[in-house]
C-alpha positions in Angstrom: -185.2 -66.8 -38.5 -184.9 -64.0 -35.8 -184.5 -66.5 -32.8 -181.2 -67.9 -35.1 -179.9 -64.4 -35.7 -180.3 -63.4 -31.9 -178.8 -67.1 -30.6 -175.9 -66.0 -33.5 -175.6 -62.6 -32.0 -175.2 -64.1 -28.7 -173.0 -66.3 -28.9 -170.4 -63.7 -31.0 -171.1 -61.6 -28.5 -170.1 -63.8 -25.6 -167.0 -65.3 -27.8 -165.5 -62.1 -28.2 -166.2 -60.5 -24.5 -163.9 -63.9 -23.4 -161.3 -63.1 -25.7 -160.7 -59.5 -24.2 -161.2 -61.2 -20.9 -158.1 -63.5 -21.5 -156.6 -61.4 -24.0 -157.3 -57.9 -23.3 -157.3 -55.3 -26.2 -154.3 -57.3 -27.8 -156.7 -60.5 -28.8 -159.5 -58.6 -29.7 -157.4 -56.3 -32.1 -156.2 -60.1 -33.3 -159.6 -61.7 -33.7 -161.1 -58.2 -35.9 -158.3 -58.3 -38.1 -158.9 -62.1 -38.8 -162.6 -61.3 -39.3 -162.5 -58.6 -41.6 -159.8 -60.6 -43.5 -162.2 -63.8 -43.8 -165.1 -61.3 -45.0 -162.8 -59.6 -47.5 -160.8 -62.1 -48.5 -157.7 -60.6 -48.0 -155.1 -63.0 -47.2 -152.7 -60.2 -45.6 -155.4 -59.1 -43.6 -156.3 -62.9 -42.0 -152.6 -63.8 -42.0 -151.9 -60.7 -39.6 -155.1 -61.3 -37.0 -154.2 -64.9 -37.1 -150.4 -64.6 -36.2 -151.3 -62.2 -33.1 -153.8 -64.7 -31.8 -151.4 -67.1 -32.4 -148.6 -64.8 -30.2 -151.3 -64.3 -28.1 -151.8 -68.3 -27.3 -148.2 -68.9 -27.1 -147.3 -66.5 -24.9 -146.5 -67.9 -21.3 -149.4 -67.4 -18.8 -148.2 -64.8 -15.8 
């Protein structure tokens, strides 16, 4: 069971370091608020993280 939390960790871990990579601050300010709205289940919460990653995606690249 440790080896699957540690593998879990990880790969968070490496998800969210390439979303402020590409992103910056910006996507991961997006991706907590979509979290903590998914833990809480708070739709306002989700709907807000989810519509700034979803700004985030659409924006042209530079």
């Amino acid at each position: 069971m440790p080896v699957l939390t540690l593998l879990s960790a990880v790969c968070v871990v490496t998800f969210e370091q390439l979303v402020q990579w590409q992103y910056g601050p910006a996507g991961i300010a997006g991706l907590l608020l979509l979290t903590i709205g998914a833990r809480t289940k708070s739709p306002t919460c989700s709907s807000v993280g989810a519509v700034l990653l979803a700004l985030m995606l659409a924006r042209p690249a530079l």
